[in-house]
VMD Tcl script that builds the backbone (N, CA, C; Angstrom):
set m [mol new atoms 159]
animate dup $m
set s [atomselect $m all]
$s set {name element resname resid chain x y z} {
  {N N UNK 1 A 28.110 -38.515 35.894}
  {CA C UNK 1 A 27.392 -38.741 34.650}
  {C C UNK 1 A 26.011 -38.086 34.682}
  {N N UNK 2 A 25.296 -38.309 35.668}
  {CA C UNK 2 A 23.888 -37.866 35.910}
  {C C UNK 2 A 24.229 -36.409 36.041}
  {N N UNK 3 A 25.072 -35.144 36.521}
  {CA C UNK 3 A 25.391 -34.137 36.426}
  {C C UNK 3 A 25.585 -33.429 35.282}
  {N N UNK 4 A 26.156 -34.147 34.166}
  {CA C UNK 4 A 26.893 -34.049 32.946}
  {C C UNK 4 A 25.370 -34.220 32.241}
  {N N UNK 5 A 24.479 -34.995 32.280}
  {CA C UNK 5 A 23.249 -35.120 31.768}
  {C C UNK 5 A 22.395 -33.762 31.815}
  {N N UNK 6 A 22.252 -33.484 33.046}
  {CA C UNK 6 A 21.455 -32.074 33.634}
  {C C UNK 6 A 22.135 -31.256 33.211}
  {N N UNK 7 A 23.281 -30.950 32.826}
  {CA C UNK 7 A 23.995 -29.875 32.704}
  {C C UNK 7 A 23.704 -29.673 31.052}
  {N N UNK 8 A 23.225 -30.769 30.681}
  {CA C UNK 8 A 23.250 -31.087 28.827}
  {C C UNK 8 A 21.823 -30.420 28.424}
  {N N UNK 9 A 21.141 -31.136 29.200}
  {CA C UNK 9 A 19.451 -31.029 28.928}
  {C C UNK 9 A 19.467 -29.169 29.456}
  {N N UNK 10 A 19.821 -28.213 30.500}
  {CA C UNK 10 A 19.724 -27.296 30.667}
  {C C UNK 10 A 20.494 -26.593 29.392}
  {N N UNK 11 A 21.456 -26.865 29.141}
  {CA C UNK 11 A 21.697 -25.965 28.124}
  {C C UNK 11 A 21.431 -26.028 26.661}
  {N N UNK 12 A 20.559 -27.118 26.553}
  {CA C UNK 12 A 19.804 -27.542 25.082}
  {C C UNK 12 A 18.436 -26.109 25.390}
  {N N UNK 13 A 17.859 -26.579 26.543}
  {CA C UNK 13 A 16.843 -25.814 27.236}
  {C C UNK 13 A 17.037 -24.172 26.916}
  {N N UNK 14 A 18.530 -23.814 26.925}
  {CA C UNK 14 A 18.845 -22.097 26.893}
  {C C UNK 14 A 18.743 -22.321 25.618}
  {N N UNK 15 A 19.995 -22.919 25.108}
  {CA C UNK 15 A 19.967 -22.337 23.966}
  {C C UNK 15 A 18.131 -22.588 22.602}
  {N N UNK 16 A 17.409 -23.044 23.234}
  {CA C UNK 16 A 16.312 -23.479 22.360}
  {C C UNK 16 A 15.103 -22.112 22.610}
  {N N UNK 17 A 15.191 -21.563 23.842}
  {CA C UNK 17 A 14.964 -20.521 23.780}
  {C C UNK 17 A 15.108 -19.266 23.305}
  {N N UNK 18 A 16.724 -18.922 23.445}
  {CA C UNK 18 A 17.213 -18.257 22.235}
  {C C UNK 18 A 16.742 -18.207 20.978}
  {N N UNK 19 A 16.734 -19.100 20.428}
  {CA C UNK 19 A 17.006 -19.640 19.191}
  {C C UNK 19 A 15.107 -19.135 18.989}
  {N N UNK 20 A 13.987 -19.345 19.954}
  {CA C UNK 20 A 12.953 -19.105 19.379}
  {C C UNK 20 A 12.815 -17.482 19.257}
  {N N UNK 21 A 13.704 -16.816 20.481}
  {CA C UNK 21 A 13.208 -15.516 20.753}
  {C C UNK 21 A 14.008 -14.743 19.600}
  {N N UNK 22 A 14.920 -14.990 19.286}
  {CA C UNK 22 A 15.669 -14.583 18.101}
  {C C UNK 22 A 14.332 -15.133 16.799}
  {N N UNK 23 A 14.106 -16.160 16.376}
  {CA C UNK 23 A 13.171 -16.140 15.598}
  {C C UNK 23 A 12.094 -14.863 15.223}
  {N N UNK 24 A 11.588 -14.953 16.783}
  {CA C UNK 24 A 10.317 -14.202 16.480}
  {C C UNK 24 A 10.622 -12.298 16.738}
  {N N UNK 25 A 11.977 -12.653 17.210}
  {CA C UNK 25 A 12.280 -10.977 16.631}
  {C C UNK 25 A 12.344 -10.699 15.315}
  {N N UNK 26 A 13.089 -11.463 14.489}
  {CA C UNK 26 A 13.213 -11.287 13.157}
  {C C UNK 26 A 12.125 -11.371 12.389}
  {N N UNK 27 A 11.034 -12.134 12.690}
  {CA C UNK 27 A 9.805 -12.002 12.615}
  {C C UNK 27 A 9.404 -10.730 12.384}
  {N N UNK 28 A 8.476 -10.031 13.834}
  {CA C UNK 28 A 8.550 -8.628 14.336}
  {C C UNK 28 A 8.762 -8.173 13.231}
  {N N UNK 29 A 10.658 -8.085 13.603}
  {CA C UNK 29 A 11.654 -6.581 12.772}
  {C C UNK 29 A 10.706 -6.538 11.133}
  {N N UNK 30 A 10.701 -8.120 10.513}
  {CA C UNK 30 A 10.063 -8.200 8.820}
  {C C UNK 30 A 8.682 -7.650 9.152}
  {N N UNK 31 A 7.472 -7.692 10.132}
  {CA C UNK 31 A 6.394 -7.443 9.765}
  {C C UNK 31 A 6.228 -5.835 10.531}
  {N N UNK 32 A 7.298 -5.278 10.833}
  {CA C UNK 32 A 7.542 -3.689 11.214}
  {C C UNK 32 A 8.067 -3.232 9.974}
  {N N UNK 33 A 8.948 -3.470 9.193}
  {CA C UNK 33 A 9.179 -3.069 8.426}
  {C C UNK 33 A 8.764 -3.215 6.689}
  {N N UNK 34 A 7.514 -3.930 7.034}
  {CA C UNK 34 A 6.776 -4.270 5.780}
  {C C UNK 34 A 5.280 -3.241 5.901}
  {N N UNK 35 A 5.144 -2.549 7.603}
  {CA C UNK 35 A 4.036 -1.949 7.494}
  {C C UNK 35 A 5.127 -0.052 7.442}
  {N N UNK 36 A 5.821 -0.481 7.771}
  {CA C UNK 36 A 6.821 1.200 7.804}
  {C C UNK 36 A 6.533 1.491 5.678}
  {N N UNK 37 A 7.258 0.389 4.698}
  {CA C UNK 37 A 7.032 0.248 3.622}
  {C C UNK 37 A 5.899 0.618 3.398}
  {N N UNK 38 A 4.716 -0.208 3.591}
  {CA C UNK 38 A 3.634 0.317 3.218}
  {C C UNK 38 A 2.627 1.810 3.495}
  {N N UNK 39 A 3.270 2.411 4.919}
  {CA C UNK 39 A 3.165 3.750 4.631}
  {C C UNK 39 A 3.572 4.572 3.952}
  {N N UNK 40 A 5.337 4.191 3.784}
  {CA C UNK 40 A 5.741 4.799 2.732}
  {C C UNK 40 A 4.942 5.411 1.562}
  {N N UNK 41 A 4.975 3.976 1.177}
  {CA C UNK 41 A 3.784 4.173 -0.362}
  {C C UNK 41 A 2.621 5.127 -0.316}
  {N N UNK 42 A 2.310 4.960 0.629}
  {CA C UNK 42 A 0.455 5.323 1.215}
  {C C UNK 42 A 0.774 6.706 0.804}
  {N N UNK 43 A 1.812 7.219 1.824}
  {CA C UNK 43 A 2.180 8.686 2.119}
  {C C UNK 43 A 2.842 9.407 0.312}
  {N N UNK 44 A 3.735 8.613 -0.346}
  {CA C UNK 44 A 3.890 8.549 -1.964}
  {C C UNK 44 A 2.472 9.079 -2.729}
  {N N UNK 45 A 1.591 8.251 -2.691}
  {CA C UNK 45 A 0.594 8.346 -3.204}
  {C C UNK 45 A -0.104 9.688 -3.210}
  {N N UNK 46 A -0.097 10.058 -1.714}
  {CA C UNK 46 A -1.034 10.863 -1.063}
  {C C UNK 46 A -0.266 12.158 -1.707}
  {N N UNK 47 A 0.753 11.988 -1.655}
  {CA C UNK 47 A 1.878 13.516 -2.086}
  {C C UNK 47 A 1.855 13.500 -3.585}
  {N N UNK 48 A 1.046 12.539 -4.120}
  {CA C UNK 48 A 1.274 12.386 -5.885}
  {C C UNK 48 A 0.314 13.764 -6.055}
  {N N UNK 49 A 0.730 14.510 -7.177}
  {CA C UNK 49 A -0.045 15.564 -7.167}
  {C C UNK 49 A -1.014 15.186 -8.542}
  {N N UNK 50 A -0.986 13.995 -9.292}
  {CA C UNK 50 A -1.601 13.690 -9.857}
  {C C UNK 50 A -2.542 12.594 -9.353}
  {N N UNK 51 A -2.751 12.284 -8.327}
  {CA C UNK 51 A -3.076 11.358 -7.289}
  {C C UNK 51 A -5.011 11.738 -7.572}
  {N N UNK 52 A -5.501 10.757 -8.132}
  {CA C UNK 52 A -6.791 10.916 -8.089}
  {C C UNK 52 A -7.501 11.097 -10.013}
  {N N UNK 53 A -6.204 11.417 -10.263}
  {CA C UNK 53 A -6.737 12.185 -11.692}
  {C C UNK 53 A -6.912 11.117 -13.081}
}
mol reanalyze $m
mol bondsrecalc $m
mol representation Tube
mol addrep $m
């Protein structure tokens, strides 16, 4: 029983880790690809040949 316990609590332990590091990738991936976007634009702008006028 006490085996079956440890064996419970360790794999609550993995999988809760997972579960954060997966979070904060998806995280990351959204705030990489919200500054990739916003160059986009930047670089849009910059190529506008009416840009300024």
């Amino acid at each position: 029983m006490l085996m079956l316990t440890v064996f419970a609590i360790i794999l609550m332990l993995g999988l809760g880790v997972l579960y954060f590091k997966t979070v904060q990738d998806i995280e990351q991936d959204d705030i990489n690809e919200a500054m990739a976007r916003a160059q986009r634009f930047k670089n849009k702008r910059a190529s506008n040949q009416w840009a300024g006028a």
